[in-house]
C-alpha positions in Angstrom: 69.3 104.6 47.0 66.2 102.2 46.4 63.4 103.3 45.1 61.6 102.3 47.8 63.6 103.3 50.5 62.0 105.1 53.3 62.6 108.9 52.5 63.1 110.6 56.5 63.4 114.3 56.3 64.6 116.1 59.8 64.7 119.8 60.8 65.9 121.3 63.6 67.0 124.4 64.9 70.9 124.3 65.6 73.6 122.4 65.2 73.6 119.3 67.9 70.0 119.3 68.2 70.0 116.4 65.8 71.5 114.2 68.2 68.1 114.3 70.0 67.1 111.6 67.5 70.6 110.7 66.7 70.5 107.0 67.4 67.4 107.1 65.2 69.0 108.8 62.3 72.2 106.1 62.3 70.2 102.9 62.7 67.6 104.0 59.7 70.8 105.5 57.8 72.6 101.5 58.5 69.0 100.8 57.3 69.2 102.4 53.7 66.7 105.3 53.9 67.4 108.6 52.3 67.4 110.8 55.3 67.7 114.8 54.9 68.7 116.6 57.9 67.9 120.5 57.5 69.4 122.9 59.9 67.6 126.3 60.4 70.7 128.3 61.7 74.5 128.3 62.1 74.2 127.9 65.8 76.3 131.4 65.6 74.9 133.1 69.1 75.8 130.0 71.2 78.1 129.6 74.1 81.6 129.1 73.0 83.2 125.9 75.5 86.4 125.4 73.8 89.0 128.0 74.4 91.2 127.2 70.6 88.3 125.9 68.7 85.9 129.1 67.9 85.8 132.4 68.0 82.5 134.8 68.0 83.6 135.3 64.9 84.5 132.2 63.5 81.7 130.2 65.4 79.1 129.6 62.9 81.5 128.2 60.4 82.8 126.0 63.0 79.4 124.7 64.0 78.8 123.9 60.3 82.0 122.2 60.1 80.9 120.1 62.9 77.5 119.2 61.9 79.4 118.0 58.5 81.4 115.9 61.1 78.1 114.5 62.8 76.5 113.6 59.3 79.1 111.7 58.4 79.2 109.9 61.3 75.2 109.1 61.4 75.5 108.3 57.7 73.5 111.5 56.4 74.5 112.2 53.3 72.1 115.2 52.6 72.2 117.8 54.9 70.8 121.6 54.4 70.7 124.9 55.8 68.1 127.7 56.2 70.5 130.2 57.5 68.0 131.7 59.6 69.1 133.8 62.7 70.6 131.9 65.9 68.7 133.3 68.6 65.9 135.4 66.1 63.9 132.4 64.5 60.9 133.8 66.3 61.6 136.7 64.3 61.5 135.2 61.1 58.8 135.9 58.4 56.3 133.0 58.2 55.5 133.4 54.6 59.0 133.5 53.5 60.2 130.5 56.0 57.2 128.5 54.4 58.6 129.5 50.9 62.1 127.6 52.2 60.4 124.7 54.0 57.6 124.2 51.6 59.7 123.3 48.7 62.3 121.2 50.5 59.1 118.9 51.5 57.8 118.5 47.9 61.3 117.6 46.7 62.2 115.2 49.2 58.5 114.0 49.5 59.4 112.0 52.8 57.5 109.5 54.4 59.0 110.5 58.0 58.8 114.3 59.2 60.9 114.9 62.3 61.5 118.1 64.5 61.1 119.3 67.7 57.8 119.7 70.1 55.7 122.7 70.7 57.2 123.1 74.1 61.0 122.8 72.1 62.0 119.9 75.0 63.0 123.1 77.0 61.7 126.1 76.2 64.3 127.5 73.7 62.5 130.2 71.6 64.2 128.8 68.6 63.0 125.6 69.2 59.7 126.3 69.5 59.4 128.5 66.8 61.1 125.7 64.1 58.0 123.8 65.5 55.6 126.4 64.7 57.2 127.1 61.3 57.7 123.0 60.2 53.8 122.6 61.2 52.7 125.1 59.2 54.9 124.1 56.4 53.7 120.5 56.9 50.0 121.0 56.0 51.2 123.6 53.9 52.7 121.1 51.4 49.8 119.1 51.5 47.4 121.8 49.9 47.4 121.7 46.1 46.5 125.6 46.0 49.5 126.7 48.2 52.6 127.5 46.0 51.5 125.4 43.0 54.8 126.4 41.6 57.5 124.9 44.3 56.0 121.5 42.7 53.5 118.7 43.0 51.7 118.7 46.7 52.5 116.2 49.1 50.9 115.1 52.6 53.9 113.6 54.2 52.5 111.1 56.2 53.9 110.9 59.4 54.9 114.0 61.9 56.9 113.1 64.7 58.5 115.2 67.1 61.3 114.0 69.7 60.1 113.2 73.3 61.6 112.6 76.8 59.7 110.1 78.8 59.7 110.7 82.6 61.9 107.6 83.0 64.4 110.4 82.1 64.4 112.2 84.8 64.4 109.2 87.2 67.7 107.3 85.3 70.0 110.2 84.6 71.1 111.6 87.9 70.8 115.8 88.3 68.3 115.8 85.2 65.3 116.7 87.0 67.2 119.9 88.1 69.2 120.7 85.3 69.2 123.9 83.3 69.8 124.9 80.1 71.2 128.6 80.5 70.3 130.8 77.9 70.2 135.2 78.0 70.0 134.9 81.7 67.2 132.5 81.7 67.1 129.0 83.5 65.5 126.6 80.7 64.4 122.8 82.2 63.4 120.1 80.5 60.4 118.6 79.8 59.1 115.2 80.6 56.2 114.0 78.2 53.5 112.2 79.6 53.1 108.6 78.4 50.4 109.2 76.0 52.6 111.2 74.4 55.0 108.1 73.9 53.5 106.6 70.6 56.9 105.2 69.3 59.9 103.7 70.7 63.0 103.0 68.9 65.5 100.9 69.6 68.5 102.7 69.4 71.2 100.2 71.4 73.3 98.9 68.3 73.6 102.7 67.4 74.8 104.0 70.9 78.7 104.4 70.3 77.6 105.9 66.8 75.2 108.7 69.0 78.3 109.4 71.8 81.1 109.9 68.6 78.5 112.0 66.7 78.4 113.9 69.9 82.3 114.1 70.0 82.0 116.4 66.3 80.5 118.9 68.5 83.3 120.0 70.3 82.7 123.6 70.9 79.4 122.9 72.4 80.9 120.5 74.9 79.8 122.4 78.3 81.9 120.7 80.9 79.7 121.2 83.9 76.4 119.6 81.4 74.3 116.8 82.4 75.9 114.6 79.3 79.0 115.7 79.6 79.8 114.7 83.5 77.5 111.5 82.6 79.6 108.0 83.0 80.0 106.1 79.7 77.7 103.2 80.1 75.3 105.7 81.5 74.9 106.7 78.5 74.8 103.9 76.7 71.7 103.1 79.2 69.9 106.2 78.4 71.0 106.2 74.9 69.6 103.1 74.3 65.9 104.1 73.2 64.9 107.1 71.9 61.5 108.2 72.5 58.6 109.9 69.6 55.4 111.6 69.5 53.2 111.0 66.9 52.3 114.7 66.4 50.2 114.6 63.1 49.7 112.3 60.4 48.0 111.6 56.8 46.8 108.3 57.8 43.3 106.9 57.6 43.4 105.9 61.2 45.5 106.7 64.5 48.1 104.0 64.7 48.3 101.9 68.0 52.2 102.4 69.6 54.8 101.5 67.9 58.9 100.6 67.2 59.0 101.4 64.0 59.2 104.7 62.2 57.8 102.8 59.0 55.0 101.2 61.1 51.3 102.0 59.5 52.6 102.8 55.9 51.5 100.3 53.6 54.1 100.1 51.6 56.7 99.2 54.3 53.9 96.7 56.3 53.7 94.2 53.7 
């Protein structure tokens, strides 16, 4: 990898949830960067939609087996895990999840943080607590006096988390009423409003890369899903962009919006 490539470290709560920037992850993968994708559980308490691929018991290795599948078709050659609780990440103790995230940020030093928003796109509780555990960890690294010994500090400089844009809701038929089910709960989505649209990636080159990555994830394949019953080139419409906010940065100003992860960093803009 050049030495100068951009360095794009994601983390997300389960299994899949990487495909919510998974046209962003191929094209910058295609691009050269050195992308780690970090997974915070084994997606083991999920709903099983295959009847021979998983069993309760056998799910989480499954999962992992098809995230493996899904990084190799994105082109992510570094992928980690957390092995936190499916379901309990809420649960989890901040100063010892800080003690796994803070390091993993000071290795990798990326230039490009990536995760989900506070409100989780639909209000998963593991969702929203990766948030709340990445943002701590994010200014975390940055402070010289926290955990001197996981390594040198280092303010990554840009925070993103993924975002849906209302156009959503207006393009993909059903969306609007969709839910995610989850322990007897209805979960929608949530559209962001567009001040919360600070960058927008092209993603269309990277489409057929996104819907086969999806295709690893067999046993999360609900049939009656929004994405599932959705018509190929529908998807390739929606799938085309792929939509960031800017949630904090290390910058010396707010940068105007953007289509480019790498946009603002001086040693990218030259």
């Amino acid at each position: 990898m050049p030495d100068k490539a951009l360095r794009i470290l994601a983390i997300f709560a389960h299994p899949d949830d990487e495909l919510s920037v998974g046209g962003i992850l191929a094209r910058y993968a295609d691009k050269g960067a050195a992308i780690t994708l970090v997974c915070a559980t084994r997606g083991e308490a999920a709903t099983i939609f295959c009847e021979d691929c998983a069993t309760r018991e056998t799910l989480a290795a499954v999962r992992t087996q098809e995230l493996e599948c899904c990084c190799r078709v994105l082109g992510i050659r570094d992928l980690r895990w957390l092995d936190w609780p499916d379901g309990g990440v809420e649960k989890v103790n901040e100063g010892e999840a800080l003690h796994q995230l803070v390091p993993i940020m000071r290795e990798v030093r990326p230039h490009i943080l990536i995760s989900h928003p506070p409100h989780g796109n639909y209000p998963h509780p593991d969702h929203i607590a990766v948030h709340r555990l990445v943002a701590k960890a994010y200014e975390a690294a940055a402070d010289p006096n926290y955990l001197p010994a996981a390594g040198p500090s280092w303010a990554i400089p840009k925070f993103y988390v993924r975002a849906i844009p209302e156009e959503y809701f207006d393009l993909i038929p059903g969306f609007r009423d969709y839910r995610i089910q989850l322990n007897g709960k209805a979960l929608p989505f949530h559209a962001d409003p567009p001040e919360h649209i600070h960058c927008t990636i092209d993603c269309k080159d990277w489409v057929d890369r996104r819907i086969a990555a999806w295709q690893c994830h067999r046993s999360q394949h609900n049939p009656n899903g929004t994405f599932s019953t959705m018509p190929k080139e529908l998807q390739r419409k929606v799938f085309r962009r792929e939509y960031l906010r800017l949630f904090a940065h290390h910058l010396p100003h707010d940068p105007p919006p953007h289509q480019r992860l790498e946009a603002g960093l001086p040693e990218f803009d030259q």
